[in-house]
MOPAC internal coordinates of N, CA, C and O (Angstrom, degrees):
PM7 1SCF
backbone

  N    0.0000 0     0.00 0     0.00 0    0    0    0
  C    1.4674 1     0.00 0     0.00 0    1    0    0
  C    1.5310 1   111.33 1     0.00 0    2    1    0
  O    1.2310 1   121.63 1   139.84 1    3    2    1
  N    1.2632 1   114.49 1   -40.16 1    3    2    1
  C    1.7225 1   110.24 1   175.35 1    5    3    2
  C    1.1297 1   116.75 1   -70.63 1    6    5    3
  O    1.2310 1   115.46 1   176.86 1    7    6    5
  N    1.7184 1   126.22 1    -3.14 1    7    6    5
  C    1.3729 1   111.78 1  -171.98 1    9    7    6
  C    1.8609 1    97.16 1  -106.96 1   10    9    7
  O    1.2310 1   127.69 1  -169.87 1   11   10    9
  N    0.9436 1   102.81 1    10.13 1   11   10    9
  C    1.5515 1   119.58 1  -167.66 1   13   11   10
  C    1.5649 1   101.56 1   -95.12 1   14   13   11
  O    1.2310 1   122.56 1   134.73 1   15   14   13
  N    1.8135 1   112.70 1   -45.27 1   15   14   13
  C    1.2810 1   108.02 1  -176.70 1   17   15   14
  C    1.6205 1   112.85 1  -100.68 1   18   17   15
  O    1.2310 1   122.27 1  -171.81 1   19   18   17
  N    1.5275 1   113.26 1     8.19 1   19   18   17
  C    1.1186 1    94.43 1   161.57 1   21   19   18
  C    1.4851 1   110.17 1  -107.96 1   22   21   19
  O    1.2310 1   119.68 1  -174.47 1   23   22   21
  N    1.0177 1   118.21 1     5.53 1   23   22   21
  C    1.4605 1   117.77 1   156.30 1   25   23   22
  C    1.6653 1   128.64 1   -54.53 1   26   25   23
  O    1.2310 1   137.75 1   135.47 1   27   26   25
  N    1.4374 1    83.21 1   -44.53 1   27   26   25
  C    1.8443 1   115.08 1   174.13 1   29   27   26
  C    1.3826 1   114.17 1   -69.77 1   30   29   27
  O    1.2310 1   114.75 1   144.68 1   31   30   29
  N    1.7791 1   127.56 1   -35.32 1   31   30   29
  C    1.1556 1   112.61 1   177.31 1   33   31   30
  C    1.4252 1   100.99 1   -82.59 1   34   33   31
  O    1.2310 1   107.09 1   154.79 1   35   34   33
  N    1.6819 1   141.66 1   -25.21 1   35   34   33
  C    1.3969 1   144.09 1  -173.14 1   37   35   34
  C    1.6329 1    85.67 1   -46.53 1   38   37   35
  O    1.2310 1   129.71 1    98.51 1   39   38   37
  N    1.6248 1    98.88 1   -81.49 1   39   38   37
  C    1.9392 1   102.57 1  -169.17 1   41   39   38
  C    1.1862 1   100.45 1   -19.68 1   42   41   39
  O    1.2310 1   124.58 1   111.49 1   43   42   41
  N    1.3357 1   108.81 1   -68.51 1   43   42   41
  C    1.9151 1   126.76 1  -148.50 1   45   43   42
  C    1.9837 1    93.52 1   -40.86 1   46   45   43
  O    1.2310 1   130.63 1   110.62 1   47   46   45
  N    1.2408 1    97.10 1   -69.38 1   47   46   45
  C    1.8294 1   107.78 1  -172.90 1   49   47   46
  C    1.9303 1    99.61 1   -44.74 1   50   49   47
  O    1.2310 1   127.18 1   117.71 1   51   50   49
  N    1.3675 1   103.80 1   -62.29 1   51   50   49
  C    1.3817 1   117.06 1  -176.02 1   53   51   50
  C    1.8263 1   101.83 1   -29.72 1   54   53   51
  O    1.2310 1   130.41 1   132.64 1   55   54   53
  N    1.3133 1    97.53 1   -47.36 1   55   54   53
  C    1.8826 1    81.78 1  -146.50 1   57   55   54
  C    2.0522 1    95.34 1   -91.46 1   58   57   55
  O    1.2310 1   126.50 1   162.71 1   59   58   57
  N    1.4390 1   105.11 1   -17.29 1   59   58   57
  C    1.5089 1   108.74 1   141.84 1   61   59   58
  C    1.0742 1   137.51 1     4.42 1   62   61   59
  O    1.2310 1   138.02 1    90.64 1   63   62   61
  N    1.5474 1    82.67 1   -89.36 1   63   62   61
  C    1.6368 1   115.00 1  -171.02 1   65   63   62
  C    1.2436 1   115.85 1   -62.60 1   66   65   63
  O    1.2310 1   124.41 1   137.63 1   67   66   65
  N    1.7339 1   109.14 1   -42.37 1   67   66   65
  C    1.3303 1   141.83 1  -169.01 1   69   67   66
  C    1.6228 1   100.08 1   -59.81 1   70   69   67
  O    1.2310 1   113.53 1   130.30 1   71   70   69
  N    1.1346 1   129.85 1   -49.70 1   71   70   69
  C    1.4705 1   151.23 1  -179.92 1   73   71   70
  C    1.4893 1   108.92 1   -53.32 1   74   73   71
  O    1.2310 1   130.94 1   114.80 1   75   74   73
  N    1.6087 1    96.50 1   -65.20 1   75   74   73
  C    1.5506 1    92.77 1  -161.80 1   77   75   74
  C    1.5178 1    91.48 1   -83.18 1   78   77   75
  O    1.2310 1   109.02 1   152.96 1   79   78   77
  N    1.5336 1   138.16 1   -27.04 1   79   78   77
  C    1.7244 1   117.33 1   173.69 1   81   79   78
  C    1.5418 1    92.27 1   -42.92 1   82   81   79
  O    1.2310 1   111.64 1   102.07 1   83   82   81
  N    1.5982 1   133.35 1   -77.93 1   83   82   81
  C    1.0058 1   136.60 1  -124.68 1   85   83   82
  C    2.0194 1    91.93 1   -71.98 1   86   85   83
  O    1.2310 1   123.72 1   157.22 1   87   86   85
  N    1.1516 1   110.47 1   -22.78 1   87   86   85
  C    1.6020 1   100.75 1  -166.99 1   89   87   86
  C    1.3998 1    95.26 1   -88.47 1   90   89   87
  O    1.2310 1   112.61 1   168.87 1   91   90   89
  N    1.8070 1   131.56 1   -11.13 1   91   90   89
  C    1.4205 1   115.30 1   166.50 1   93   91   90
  C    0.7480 1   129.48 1   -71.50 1   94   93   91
  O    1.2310 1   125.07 1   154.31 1   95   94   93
  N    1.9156 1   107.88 1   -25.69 1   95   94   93
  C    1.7853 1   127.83 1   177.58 1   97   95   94
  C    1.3259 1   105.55 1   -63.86 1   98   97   95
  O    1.2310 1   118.61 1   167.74 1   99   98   97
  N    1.0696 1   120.26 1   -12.26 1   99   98   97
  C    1.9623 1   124.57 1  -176.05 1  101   99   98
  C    1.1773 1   108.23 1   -79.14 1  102  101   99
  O    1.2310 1   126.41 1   131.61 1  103  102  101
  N    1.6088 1   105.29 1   -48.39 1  103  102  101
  C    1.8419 1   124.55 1  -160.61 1  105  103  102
  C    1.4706 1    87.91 1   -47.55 1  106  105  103
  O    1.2310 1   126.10 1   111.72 1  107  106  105
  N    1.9322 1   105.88 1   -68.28 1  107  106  105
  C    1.0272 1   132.02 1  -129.80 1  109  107  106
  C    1.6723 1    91.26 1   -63.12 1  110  109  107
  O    1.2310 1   120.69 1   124.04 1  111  110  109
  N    1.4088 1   116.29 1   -55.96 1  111  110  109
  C    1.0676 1   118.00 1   178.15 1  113  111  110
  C    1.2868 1   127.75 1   -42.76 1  114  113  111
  O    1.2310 1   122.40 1   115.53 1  115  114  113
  N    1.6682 1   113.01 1   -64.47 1  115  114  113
  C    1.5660 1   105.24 1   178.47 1  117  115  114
  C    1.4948 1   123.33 1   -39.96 1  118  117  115
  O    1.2310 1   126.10 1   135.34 1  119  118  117
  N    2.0402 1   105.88 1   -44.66 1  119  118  117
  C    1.1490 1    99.20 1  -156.83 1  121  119  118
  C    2.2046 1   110.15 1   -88.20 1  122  121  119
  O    1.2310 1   130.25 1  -173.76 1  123  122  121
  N    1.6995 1    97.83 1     6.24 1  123  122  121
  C    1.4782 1    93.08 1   172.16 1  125  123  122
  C    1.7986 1    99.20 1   -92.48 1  126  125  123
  O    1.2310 1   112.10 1   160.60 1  127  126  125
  N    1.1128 1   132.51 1   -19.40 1  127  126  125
  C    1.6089 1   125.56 1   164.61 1  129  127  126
  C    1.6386 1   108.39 1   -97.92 1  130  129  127
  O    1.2310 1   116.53 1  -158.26 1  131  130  129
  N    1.1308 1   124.20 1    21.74 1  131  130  129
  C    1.5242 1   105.35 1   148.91 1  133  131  130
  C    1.8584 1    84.83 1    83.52 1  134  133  131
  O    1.2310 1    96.39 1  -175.67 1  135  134  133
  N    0.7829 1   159.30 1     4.33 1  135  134  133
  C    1.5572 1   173.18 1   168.60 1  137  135  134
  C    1.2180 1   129.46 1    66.33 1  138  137  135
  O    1.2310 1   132.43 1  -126.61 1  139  138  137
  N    1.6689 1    93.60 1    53.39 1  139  138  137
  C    1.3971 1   128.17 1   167.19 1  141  139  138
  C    1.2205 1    97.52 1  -103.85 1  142  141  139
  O    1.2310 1   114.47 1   -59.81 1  143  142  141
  N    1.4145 1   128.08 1   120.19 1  143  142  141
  C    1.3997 1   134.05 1   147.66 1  145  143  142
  C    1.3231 1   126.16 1   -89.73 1  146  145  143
  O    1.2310 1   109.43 1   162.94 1  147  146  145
  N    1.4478 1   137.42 1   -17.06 1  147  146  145
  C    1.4835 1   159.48 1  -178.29 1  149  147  146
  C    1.2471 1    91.07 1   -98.95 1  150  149  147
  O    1.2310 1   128.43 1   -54.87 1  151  150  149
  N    1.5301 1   101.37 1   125.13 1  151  150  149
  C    2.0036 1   120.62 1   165.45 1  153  151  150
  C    1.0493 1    82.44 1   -78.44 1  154  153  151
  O    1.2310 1   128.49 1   -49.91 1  155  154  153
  N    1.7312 1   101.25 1   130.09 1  155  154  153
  C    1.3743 1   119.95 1   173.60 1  157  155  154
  C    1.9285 1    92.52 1  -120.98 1  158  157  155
  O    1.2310 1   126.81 1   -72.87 1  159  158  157
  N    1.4322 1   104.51 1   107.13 1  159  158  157
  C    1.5510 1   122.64 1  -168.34 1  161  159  158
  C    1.7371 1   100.30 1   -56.10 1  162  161  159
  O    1.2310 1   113.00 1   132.13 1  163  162  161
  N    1.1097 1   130.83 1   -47.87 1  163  162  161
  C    1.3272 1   143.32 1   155.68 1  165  163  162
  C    1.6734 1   121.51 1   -16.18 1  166  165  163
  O    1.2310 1   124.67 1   134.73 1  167  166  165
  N    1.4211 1   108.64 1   -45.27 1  167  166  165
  C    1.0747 1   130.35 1  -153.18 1  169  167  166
  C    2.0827 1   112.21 1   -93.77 1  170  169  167
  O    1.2310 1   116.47 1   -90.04 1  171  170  169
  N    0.8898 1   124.32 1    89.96 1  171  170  169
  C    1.4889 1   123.52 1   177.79 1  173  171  170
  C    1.8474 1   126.82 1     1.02 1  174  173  171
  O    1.2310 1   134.40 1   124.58 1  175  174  173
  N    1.2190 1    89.76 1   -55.42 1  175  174  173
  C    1.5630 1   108.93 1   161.70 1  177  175  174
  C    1.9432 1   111.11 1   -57.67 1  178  177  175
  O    1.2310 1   136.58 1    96.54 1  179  178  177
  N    0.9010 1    85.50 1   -83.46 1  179  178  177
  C    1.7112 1   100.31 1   178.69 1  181  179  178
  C    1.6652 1   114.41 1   -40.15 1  182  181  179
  O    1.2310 1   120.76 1   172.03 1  183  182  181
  N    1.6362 1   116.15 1    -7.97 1  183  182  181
  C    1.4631 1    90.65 1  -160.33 1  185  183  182
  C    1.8802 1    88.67 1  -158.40 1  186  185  183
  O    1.2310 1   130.45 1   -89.31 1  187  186  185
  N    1.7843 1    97.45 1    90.69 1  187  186  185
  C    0.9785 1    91.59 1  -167.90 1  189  187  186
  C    1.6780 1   128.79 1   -77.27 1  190  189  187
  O    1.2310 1   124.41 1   172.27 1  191  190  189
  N    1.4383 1   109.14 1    -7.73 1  191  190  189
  C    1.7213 1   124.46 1  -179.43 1  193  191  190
  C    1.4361 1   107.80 1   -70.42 1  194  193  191
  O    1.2310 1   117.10 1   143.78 1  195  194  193
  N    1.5285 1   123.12 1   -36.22 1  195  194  193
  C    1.4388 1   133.24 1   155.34 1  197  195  194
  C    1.8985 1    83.22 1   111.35 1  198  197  195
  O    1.2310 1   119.78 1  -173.13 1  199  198  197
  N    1.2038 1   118.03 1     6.87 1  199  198  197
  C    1.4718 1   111.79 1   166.07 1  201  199  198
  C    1.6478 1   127.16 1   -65.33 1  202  201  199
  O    1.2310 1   130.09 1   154.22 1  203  202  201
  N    0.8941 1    98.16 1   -25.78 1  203  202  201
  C    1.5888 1   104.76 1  -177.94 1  205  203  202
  C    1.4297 1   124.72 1    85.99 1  206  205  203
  O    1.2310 1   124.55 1    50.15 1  207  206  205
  N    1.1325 1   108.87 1  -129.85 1  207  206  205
  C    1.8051 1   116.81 1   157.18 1  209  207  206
  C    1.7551 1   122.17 1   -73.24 1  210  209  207
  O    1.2310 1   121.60 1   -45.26 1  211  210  209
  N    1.1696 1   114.54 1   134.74 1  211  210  209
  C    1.3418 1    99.70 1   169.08 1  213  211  210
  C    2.0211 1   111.34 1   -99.61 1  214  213  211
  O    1.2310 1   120.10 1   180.00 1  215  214  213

């Protein structure tokens, strides 16, 4: 039984960690595009041929 729940706290920490990396990868993101995450083709940044929408 103890090798069962420390198996369970490994996951437990594991999926943690897993969470808050993935919610820094968000931060990081919004706040290097200004907190646009969607290429908006419209948009100067987003659309480098200067065509826009097709």
């Amino acid at each position: 039984m103890a090798l069962m729940q420390w198996w369970g706290w490994l996951i437990l920490i594991a999926a943690v960690v897993a969470v808050g990396v993935g919610v820094l990868l968000v931060v990081q993101a919004r706040r290097r595009t200004g907190g646009v995450i969607i290429a908006d083709p419209d948009h100067p940044a987003d659309d480098p041929d200067g065509e826009g929408r097709r």
